[in-house]
Rosetta silent file (secondary structure, phi, psi, omega in degrees, C-alpha in Angstrom):
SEQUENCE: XXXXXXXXXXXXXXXXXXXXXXXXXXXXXXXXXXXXXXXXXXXXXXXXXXXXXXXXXXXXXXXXXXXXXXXXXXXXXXXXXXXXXXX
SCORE:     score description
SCORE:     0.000 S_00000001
   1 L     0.000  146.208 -174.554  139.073  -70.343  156.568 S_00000001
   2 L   -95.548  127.992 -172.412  137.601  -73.264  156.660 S_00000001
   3 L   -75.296  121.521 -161.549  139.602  -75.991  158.029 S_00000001
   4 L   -36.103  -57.108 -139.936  140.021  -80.119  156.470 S_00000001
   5 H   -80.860  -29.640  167.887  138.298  -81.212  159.879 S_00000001
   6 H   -58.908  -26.581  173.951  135.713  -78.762  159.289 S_00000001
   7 H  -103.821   10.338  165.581  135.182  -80.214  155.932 S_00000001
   8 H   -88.312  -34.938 -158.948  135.422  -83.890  156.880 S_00000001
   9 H   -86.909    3.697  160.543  132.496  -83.415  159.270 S_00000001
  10 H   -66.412  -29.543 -164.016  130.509  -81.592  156.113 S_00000001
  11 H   -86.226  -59.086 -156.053  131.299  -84.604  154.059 S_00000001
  12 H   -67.047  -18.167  178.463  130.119  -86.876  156.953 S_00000001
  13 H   -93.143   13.340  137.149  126.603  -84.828  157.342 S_00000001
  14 H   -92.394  -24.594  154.914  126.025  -84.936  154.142 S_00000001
  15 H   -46.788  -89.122 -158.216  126.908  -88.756  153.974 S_00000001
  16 L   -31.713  -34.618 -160.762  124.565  -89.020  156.968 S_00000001
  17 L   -89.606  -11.638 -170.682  121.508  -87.295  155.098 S_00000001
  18 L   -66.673  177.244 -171.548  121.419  -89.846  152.067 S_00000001
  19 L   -88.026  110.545 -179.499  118.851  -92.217  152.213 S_00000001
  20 H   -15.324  -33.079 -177.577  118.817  -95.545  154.256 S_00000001
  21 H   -89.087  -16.624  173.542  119.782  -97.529  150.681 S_00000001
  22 H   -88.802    1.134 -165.339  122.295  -95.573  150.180 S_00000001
  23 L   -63.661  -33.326  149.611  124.053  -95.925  152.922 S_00000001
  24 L   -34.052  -65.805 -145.500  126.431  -98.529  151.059 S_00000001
  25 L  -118.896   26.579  171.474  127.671  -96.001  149.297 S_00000001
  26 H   -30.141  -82.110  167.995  128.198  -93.222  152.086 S_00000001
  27 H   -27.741  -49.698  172.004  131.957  -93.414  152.377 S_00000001
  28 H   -66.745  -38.595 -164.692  132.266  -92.878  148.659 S_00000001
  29 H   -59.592  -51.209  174.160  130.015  -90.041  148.660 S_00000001
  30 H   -29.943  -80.122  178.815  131.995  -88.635  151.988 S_00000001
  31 H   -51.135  -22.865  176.864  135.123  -88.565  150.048 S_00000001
  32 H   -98.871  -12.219  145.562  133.996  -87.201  146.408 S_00000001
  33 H  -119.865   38.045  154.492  132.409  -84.575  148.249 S_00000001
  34 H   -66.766  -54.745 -173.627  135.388  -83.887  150.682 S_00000001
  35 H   -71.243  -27.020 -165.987  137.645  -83.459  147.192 S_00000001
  36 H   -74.110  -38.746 -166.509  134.785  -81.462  145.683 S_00000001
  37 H   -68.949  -43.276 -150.291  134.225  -78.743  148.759 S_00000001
  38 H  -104.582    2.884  146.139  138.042  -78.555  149.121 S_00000001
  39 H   -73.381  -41.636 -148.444  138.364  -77.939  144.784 S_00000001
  40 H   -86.637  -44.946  174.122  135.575  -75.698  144.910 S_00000001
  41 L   -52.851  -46.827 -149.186  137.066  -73.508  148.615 S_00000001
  42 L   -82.141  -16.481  175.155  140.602  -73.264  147.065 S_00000001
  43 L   -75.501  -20.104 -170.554  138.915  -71.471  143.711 S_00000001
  44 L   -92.808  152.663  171.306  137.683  -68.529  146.282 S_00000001
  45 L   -78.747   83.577  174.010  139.816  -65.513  147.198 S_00000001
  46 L  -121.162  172.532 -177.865  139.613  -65.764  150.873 S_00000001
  47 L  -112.828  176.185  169.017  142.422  -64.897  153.319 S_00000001
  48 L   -94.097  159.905  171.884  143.224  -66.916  156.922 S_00000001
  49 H   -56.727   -8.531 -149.248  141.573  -65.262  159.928 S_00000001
  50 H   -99.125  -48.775 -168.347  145.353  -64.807  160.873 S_00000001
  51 H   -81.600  -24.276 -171.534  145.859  -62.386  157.909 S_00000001
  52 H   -69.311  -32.751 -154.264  142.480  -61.007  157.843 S_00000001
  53 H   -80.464  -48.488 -171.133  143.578  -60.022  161.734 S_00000001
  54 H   -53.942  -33.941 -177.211  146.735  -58.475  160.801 S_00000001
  55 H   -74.708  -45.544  175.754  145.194  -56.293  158.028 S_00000001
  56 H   -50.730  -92.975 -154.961  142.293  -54.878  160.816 S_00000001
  57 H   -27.729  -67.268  165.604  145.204  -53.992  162.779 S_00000001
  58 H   -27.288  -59.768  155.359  147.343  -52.222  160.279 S_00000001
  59 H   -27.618  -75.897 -168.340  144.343  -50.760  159.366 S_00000001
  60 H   -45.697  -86.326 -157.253  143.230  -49.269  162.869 S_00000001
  61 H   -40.579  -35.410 -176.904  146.679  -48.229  163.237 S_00000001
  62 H   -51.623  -43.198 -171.601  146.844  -46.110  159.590 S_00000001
  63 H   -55.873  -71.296 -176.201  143.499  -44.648  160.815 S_00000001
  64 H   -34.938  -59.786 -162.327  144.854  -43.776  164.212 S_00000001
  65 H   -82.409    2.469  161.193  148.172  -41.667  162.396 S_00000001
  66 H   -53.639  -68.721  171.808  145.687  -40.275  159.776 S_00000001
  67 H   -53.347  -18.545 -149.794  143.876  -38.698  162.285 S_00000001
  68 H  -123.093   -6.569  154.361  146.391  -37.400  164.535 S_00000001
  69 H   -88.051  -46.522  138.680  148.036  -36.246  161.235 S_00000001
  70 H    18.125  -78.161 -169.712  144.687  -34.526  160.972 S_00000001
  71 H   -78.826  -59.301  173.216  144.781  -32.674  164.147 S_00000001
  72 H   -13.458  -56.059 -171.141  148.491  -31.580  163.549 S_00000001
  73 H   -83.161  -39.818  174.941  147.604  -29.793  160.032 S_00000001
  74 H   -53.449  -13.183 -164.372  144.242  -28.292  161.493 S_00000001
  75 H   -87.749  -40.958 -162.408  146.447  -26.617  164.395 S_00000001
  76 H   -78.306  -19.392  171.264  149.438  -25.243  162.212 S_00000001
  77 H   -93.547   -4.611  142.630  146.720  -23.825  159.960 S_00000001
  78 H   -29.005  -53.550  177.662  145.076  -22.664  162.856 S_00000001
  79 H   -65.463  -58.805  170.299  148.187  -21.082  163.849 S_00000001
  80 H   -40.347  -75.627 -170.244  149.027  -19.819  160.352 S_00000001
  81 H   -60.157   -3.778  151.073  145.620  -17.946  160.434 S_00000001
  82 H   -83.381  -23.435  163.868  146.102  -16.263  163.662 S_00000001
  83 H   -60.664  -47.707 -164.255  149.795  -15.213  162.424 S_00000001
  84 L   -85.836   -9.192  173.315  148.498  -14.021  159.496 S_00000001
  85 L   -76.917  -42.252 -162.031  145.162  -11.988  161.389 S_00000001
  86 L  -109.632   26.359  158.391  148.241  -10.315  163.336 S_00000001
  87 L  -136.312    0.000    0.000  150.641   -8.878  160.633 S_00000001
């Protein structure tokens, strides 16, 4: 997610790129498009890296007992079908 310090120094490079006459009016610009990037970020459906982290994990693990529920049911019907070759 992108973090306020990360979007003050967006505001100040884009402040910085105006035009030598404009420079007067940097500071305003910095700030009207600090509030716009942080209106416009808060409209998207993003998660924090903290939650995005947690969900990988969860993930992995559900994967992990999928499989290894997997291998269980392949064995007992393994198992079935050798019971059932030998009655």
């Amino acid at each position: 997610m992108i973090t306020p310090n990360k979007l003050e120094q967006l505001a100040q490079q884009l402040g910085g790129a105006l035009p030598p006459g404009l420079k007067s009016a940097a500071d305003d610009f910095e700030a009207k498009a600090k509030t716009i990037l942080q209106s416009q970020l808060s409209k998207l459906d993003m998660v924090s890296r903290e939650e995005f982290d947690r969900q990988a994990a969860v993930l992995a693990k559900t994967r992990m007992m999928v499989e290894q529920l997997e291998a269980r049911l392949a064995a007992l019907e393994a198992e079935k079908g050798a019971n059932d070759d030998n009655a």
